[in-house]
MDTraj code that builds the backbone (N, CA, C; nanometers):
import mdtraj as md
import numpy as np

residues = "UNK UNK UNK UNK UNK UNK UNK UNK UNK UNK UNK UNK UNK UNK UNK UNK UNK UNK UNK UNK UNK UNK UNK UNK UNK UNK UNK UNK UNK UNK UNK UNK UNK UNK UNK UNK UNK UNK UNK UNK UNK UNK UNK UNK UNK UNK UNK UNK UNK UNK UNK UNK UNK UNK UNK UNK UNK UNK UNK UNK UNK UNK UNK UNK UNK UNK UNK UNK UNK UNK UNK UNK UNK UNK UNK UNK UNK UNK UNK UNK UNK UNK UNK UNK UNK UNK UNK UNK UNK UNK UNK UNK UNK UNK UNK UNK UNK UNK UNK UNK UNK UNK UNK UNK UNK UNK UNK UNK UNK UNK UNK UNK UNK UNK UNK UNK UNK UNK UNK UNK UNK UNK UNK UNK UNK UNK UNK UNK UNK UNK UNK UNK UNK UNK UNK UNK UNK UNK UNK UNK UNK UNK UNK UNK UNK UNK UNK UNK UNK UNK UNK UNK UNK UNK UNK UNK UNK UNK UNK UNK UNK UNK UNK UNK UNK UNK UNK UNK UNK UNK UNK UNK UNK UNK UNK UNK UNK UNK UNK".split()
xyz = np.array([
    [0.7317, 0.7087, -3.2233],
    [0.8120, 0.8206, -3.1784],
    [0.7652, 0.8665, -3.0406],
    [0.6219, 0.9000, -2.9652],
    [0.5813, 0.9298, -2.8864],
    [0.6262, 0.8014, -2.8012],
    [0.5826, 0.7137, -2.8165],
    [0.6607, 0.6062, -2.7480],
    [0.7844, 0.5724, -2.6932],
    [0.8916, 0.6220, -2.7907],
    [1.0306, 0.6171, -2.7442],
    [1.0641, 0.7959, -2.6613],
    [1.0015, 0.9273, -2.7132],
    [0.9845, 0.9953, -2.6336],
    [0.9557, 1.0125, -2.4726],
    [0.8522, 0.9531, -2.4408],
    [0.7854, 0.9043, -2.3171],
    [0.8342, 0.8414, -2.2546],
    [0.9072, 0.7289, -2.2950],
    [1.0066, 0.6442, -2.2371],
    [1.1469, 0.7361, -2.1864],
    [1.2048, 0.8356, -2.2537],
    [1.3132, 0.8890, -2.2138],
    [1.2644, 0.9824, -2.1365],
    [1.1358, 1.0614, -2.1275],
    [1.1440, 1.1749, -2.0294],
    [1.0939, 1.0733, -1.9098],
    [1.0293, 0.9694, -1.8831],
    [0.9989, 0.8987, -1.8177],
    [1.0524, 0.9379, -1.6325],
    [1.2133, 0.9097, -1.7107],
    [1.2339, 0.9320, -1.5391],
    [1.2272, 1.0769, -1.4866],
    [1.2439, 1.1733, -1.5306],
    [1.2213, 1.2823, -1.5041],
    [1.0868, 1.3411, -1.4304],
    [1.0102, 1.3016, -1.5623],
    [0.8612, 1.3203, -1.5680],
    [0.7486, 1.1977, -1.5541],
    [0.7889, 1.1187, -1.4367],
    [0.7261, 1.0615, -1.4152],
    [0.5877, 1.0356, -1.4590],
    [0.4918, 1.1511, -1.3608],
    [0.3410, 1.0750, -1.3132],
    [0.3004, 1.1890, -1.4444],
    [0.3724, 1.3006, -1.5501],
    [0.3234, 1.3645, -1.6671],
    [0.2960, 1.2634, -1.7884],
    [0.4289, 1.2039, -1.7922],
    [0.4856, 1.0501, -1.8922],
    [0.3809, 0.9409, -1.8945],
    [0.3302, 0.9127, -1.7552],
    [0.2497, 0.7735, -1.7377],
    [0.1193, 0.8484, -1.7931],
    [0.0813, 0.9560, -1.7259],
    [-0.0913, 1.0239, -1.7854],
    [-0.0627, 0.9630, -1.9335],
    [0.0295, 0.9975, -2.0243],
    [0.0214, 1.0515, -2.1226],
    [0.0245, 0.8957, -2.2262],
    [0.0961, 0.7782, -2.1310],
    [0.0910, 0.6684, -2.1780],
    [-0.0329, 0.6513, -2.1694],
    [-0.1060, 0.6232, -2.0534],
    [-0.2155, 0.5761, -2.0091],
    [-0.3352, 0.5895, -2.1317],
    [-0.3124, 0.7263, -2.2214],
    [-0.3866, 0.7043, -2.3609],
    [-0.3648, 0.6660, -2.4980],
    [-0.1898, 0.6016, -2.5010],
    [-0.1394, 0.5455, -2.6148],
    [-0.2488, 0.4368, -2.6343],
    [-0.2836, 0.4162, -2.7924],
    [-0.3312, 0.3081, -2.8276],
    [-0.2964, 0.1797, -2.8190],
    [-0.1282, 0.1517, -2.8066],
    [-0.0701, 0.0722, -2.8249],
    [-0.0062, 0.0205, -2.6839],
    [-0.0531, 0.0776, -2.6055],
    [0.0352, 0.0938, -2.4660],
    [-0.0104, -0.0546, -2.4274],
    [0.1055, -0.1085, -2.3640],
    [0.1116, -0.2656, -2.2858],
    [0.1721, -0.2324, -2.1490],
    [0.0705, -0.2671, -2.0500],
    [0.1465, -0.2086, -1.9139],
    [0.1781, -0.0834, -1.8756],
    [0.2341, -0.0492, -1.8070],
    [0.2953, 0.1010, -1.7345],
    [0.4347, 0.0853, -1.8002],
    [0.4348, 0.2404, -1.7914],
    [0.5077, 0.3231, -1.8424],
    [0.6827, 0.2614, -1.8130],
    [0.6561, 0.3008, -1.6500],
    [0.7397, 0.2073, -1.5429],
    [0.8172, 0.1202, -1.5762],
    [0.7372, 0.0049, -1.6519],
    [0.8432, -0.1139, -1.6796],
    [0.8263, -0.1101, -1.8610],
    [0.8258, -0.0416, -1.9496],
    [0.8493, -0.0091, -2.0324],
    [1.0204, -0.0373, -2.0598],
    [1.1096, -0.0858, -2.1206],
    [1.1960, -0.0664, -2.1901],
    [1.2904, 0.0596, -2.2505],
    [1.3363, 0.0812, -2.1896],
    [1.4257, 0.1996, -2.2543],
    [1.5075, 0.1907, -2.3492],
    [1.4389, 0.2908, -2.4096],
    [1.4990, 0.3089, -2.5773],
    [1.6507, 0.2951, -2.6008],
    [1.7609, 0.2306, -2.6809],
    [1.8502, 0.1606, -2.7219],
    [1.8920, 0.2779, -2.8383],
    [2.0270, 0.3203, -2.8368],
    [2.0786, 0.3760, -2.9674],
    [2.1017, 0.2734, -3.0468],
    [2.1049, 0.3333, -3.1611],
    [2.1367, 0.2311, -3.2869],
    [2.2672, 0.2716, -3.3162],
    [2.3775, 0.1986, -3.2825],
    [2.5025, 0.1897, -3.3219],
    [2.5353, 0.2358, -3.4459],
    [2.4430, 0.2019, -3.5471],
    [2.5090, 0.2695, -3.7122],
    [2.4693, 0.4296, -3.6964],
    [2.3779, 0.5017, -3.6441],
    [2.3729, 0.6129, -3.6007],
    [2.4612, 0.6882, -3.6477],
    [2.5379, 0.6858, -3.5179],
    [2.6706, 0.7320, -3.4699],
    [2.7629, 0.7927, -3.5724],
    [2.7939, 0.9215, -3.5608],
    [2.9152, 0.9487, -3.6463],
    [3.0380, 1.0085, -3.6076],
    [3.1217, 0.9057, -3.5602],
    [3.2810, 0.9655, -3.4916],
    [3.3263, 1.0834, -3.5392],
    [3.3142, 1.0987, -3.6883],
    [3.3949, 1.1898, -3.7540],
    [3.3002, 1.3309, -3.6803],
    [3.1652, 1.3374, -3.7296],
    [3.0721, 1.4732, -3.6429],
    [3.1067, 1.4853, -3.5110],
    [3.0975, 1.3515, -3.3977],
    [3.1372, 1.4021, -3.2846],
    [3.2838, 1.4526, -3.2857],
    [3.3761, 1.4277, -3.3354],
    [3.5474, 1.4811, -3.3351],
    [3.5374, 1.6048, -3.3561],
    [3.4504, 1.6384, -3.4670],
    [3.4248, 1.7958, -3.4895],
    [3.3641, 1.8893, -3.4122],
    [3.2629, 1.8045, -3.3653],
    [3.2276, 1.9027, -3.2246],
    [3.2531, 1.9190, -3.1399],
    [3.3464, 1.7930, -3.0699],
    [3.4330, 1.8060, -2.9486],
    [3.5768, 1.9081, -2.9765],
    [3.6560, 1.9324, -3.0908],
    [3.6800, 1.9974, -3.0729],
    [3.7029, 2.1774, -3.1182],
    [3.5297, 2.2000, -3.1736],
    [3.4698, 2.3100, -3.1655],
    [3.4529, 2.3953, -3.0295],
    [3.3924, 2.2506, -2.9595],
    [3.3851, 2.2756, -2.8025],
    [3.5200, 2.2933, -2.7302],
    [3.5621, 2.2494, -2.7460],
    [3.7257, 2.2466, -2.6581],
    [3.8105, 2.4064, -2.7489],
    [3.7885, 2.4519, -2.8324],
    [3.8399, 2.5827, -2.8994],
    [3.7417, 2.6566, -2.8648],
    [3.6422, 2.6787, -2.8196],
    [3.5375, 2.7581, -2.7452],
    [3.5906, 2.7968, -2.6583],
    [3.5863, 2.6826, -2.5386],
    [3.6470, 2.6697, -2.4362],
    [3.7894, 2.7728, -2.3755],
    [3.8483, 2.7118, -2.5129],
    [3.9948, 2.8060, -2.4584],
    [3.9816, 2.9398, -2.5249],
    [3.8629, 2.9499, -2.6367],
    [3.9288, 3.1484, -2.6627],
    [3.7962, 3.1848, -2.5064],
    [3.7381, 3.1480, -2.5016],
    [3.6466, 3.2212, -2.3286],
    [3.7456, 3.2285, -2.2384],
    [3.7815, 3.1310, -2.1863],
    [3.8858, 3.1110, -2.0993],
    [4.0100, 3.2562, -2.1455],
    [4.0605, 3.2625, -2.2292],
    [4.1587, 3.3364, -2.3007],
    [4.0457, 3.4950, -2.2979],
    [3.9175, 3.5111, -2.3463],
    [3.8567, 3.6639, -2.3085],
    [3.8337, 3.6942, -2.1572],
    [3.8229, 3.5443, -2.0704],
    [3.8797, 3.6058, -1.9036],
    [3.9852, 3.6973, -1.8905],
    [4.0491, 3.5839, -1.9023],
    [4.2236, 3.6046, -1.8769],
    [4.2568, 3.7393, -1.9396],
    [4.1925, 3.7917, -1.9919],
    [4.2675, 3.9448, -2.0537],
    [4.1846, 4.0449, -2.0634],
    [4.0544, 3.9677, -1.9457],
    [4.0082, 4.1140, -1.9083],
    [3.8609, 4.1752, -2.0057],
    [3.8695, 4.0943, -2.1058],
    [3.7918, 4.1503, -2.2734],
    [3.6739, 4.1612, -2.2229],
    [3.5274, 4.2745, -2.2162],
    [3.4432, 4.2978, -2.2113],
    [3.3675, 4.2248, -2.2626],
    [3.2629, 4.1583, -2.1916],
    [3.1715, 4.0306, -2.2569],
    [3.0808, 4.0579, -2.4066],
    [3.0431, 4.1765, -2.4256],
    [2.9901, 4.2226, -2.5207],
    [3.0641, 4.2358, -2.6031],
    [3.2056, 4.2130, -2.6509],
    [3.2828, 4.2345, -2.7145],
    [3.3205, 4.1849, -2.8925],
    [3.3124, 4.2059, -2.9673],
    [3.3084, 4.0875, -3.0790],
    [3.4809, 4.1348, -3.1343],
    [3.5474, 3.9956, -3.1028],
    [3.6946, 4.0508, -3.1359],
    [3.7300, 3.9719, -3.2415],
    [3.8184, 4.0408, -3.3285],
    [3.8739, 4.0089, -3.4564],
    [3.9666, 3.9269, -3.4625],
    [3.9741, 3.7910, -3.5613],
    [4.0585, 3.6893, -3.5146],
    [4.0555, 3.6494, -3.6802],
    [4.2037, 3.5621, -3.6785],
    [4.2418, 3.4664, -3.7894],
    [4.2140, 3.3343, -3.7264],
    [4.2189, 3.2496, -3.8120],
    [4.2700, 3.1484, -3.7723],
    [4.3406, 3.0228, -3.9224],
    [4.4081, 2.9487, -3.8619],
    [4.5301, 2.8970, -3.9646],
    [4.4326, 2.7333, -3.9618],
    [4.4347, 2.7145, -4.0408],
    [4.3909, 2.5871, -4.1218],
    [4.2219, 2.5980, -4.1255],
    [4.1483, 2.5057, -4.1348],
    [4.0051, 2.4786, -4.1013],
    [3.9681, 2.5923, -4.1214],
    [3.8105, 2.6336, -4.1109],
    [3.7040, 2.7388, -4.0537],
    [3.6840, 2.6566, -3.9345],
    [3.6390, 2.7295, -3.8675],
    [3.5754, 2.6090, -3.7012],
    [3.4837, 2.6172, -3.7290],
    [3.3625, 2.5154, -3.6536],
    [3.2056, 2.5649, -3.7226],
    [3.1884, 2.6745, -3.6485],
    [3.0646, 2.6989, -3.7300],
    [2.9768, 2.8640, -3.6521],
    [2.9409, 2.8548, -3.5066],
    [2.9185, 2.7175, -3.4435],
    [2.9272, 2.7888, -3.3215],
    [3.0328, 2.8446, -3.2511],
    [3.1174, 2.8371, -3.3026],
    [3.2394, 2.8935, -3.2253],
    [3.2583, 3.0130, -3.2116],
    [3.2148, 3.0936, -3.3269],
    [3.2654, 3.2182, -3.3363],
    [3.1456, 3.2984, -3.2638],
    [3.0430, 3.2428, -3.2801],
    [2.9309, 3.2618, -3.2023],
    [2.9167, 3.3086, -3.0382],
    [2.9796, 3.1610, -2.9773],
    [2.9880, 3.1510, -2.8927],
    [3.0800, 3.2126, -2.7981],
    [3.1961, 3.2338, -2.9008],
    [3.3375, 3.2860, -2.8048],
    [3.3410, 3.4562, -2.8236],
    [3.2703, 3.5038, -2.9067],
    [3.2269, 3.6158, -2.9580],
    [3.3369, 3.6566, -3.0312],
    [3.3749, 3.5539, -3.1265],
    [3.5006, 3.5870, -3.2113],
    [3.4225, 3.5922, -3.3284],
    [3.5064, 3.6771, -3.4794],
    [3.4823, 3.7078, -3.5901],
    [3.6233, 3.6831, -3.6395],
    [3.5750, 3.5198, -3.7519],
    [3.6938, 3.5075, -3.7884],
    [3.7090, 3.5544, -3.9239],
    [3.6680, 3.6733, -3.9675],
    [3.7098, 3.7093, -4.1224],
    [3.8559, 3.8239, -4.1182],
    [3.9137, 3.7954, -4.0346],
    [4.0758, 3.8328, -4.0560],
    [4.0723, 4.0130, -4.0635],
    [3.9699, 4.0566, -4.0254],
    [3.9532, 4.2259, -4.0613],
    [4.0251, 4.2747, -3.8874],
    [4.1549, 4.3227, -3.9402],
    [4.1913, 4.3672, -3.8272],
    [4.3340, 4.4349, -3.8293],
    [4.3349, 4.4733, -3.7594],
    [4.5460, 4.5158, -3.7380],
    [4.6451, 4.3749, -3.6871],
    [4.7381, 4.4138, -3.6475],
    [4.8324, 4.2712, -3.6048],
    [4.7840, 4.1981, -3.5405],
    [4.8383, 4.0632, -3.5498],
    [4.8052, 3.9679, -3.4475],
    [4.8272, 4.0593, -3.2653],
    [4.7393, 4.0048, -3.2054],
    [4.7930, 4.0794, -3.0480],
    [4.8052, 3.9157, -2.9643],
    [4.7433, 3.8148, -2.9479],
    [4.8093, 3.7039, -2.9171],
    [4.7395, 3.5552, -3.0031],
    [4.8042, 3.4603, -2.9499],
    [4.7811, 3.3486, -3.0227],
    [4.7265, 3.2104, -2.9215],
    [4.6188, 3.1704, -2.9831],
    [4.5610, 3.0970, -2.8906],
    [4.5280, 2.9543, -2.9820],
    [4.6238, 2.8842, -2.9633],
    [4.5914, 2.7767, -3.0868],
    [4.6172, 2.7930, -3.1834],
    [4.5026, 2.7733, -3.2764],
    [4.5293, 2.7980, -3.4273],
    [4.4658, 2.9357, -3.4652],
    [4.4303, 2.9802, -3.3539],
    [4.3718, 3.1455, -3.3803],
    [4.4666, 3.2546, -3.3262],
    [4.4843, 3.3646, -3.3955],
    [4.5540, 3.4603, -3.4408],
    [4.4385, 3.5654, -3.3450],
    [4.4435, 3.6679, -3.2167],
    [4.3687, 3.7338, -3.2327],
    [4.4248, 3.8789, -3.2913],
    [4.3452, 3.9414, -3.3002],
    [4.3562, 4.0452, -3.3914],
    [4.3107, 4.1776, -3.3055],
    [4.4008, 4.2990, -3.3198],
    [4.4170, 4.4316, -3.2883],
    [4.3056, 4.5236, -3.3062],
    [4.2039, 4.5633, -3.2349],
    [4.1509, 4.6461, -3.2868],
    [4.0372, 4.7443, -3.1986],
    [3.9421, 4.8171, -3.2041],
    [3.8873, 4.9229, -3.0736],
    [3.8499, 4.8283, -2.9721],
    [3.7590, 4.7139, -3.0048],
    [3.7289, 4.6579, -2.8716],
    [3.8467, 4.6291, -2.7815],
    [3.9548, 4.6042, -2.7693],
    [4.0530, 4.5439, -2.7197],
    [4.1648, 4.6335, -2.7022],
    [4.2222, 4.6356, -2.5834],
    [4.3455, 4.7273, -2.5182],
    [4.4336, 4.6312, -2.5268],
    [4.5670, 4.6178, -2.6343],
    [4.6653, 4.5412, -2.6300],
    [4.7250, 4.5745, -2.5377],
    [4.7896, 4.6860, -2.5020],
    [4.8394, 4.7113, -2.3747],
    [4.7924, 4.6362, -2.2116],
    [4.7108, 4.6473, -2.2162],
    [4.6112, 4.5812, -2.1005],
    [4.6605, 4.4410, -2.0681],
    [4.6182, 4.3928, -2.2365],
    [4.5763, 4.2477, -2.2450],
    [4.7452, 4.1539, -2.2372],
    [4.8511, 4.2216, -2.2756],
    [4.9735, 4.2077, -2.2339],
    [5.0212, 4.2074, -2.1108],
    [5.0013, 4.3092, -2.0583],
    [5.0175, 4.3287, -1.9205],
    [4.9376, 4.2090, -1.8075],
    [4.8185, 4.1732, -1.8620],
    [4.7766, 4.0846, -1.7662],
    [4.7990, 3.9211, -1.8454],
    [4.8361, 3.8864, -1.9473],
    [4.8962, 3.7757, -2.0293],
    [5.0397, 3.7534, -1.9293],
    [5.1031, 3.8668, -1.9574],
    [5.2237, 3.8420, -1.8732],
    [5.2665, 3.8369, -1.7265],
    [5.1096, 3.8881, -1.6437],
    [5.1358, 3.8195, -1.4722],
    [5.0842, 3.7353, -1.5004],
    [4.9814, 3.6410, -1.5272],
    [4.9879, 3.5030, -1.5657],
    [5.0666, 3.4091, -1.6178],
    [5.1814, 3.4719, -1.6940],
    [5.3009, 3.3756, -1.7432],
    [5.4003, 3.4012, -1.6126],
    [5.3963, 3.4895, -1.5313],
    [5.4699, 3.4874, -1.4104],
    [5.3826, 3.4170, -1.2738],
    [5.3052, 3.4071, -1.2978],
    [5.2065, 3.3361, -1.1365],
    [5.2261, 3.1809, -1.2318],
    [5.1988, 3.1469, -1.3761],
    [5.2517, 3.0083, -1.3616],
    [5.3733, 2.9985, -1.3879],
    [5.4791, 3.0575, -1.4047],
    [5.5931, 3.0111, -1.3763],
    [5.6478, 2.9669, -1.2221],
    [5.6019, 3.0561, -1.1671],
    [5.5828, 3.0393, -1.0243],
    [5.5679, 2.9023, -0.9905],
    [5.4139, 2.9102, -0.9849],
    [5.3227, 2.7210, -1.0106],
    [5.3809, 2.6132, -1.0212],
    [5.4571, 2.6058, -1.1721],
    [5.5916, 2.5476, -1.2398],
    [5.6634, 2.5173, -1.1262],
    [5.7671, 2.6380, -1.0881],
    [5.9049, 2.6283, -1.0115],
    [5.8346, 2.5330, -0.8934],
    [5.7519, 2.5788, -0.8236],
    [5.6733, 2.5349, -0.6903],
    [5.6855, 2.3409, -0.7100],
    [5.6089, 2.3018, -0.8064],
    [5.5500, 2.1915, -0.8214],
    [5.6568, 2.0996, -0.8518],
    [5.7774, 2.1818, -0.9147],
    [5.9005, 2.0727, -0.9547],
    [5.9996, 2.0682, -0.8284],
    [6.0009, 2.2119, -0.7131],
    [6.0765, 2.1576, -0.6137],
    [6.0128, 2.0435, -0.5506],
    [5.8254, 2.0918, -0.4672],
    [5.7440, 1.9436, -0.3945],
    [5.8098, 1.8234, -0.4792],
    [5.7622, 1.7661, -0.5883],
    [5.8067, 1.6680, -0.6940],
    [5.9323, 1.6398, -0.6884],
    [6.0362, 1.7003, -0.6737],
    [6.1577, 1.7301, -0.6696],
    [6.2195, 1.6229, -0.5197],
    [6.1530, 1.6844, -0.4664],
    [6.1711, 1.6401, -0.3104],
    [6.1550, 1.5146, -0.2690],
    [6.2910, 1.4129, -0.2707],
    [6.2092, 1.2944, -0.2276],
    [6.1595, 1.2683, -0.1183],
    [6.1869, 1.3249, -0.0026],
    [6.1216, 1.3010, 0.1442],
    [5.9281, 1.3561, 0.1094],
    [5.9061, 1.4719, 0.0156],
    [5.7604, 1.4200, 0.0214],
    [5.6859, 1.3361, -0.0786],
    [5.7475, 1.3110, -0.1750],
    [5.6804, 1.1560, -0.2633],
    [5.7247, 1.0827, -0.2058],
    [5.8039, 0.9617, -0.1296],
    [5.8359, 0.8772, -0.0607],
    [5.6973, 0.8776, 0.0498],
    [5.6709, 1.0187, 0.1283],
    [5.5823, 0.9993, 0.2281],
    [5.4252, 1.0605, 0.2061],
    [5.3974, 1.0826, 0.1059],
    [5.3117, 1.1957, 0.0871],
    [5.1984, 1.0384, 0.0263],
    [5.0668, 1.0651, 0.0238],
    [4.9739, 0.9344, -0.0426],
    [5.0124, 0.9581, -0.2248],
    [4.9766, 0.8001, -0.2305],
    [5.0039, 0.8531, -0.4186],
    [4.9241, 0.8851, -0.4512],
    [4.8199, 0.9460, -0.3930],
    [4.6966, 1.0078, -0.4656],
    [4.6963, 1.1706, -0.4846],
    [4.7990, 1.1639, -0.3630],
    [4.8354, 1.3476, -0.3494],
    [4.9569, 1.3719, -0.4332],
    [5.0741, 1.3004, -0.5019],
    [5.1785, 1.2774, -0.5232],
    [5.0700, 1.3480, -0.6952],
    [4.9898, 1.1953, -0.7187],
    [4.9431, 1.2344, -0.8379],
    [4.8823, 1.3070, -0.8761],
    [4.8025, 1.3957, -0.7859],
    [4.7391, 1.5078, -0.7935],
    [4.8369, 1.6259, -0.8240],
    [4.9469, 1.6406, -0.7541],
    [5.0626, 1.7241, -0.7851],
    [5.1041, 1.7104, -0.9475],
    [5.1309, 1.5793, -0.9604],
    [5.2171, 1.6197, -1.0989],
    [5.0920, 1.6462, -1.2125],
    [4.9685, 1.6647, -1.1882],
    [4.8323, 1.6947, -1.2923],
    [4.8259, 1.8129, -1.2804],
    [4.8556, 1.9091, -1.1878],
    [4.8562, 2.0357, -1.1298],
    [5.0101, 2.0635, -1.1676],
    [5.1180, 1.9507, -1.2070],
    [5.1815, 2.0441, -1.2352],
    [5.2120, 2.0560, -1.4196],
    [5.1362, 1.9505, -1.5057],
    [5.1142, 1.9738, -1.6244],
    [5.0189, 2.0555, -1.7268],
    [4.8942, 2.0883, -1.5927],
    [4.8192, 2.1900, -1.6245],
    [4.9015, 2.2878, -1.6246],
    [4.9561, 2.3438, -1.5509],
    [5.0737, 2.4744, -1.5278],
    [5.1222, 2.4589, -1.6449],
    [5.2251, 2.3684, -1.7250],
    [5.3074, 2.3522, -1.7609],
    [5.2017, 2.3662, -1.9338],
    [5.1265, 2.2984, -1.9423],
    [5.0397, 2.3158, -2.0709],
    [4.9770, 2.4662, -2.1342],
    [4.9202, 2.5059, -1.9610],
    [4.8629, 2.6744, -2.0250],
    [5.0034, 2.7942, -2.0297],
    [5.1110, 2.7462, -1.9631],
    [5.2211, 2.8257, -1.9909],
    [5.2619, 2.8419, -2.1276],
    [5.2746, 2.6992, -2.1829],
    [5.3310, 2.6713, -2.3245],
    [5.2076, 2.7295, -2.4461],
    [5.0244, 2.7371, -2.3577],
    [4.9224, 2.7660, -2.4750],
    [4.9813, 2.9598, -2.4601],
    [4.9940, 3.0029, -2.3533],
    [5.0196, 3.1575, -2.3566],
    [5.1687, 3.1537, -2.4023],
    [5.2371, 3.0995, -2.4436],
    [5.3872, 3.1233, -2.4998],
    [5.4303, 3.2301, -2.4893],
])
top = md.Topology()
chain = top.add_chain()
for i, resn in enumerate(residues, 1):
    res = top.add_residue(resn, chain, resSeq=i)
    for name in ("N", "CA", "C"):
        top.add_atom(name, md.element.get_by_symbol(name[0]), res)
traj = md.Trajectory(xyz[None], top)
């Protein structure tokens, strides 16, 4: 174990790593040309990483979503959510509480329901939900006239062409997640 340890901080920690070889019993050579440690393919569990990627990616969007509306970072806001539990880091992390204790839904972010209650000014959080559904509609209209236009895809690089229509499905994706 110290062995395959040493080997991975290796590049980091160089001339700490080699001291520390230099008194393995077993040590052959420097550290240096040591072999780097190999995952073991049966390891691996697709199904755990799927779950955590998208724990992480529903993190992601209720933070993103306590920007966007303003929510005080200290905040612990009340939320449903429809199918699954997510794991605990989520609720953790996004400073959501998903045991459904709350007044009405106030918006919907996925499969989570958030929920009405002192931390949170629905009024507020509407009001700034809805200049964001107007600055990307905007975005939207913008990206489908450029796109629209054949004199600038005909002349424009296809790298900028394709950069446009990614910029214009992001628009088009967080419009449809704020419905």
């Amino acid at each position: 174990m110290l062995e395959r340890v040493l080997a991975l901080l290796h590049p980091t920690m160089p001339f700490v790593t080699e001291e520390i070889w230099s008194f393995h019993p077993s040590r052959h050579g420097h550290l240096v040309v040591h072999p780097f440690p190999v995952a073991e393919q049966a390891r691996f569990d697709d199904a755990a990483e799927a779950d955590i990627e998208g724990g992480i990616g529903l993190t992601q969007r209720l933070r993103a979503w306590r920007d966007l509306a303003g929510v005080p970072v200290g905040a612990q806001l009340a939320a449903l959510i429809d199918g699954v539990e997510p794991p605990e880091f989520v609720g953790r992390l996004s400073r959501f509480q998903f045991d459904g204790v709350g007044a009405e839904p106030v918006a919907s972010i996925g499969p989570v329901r958030v929920l009405a209650s002192d931390q949170l000014d629905a009024a507020a959080v509407s009001e700034r939900l809805d200049r964001r559904r107007e600055e990307l509609r905007a975005e939207v209209e913008r990206g489908e006239r450029k796109l629209g236009n054949e004199g600038f895809v005909a002349k424009a690089p296809s790298a900028v062409v394709e950069e446009e229509r990614g910029k214009l499905e992001r628009y088009r994706a967080e419009l449809a997640e704020l419905g």
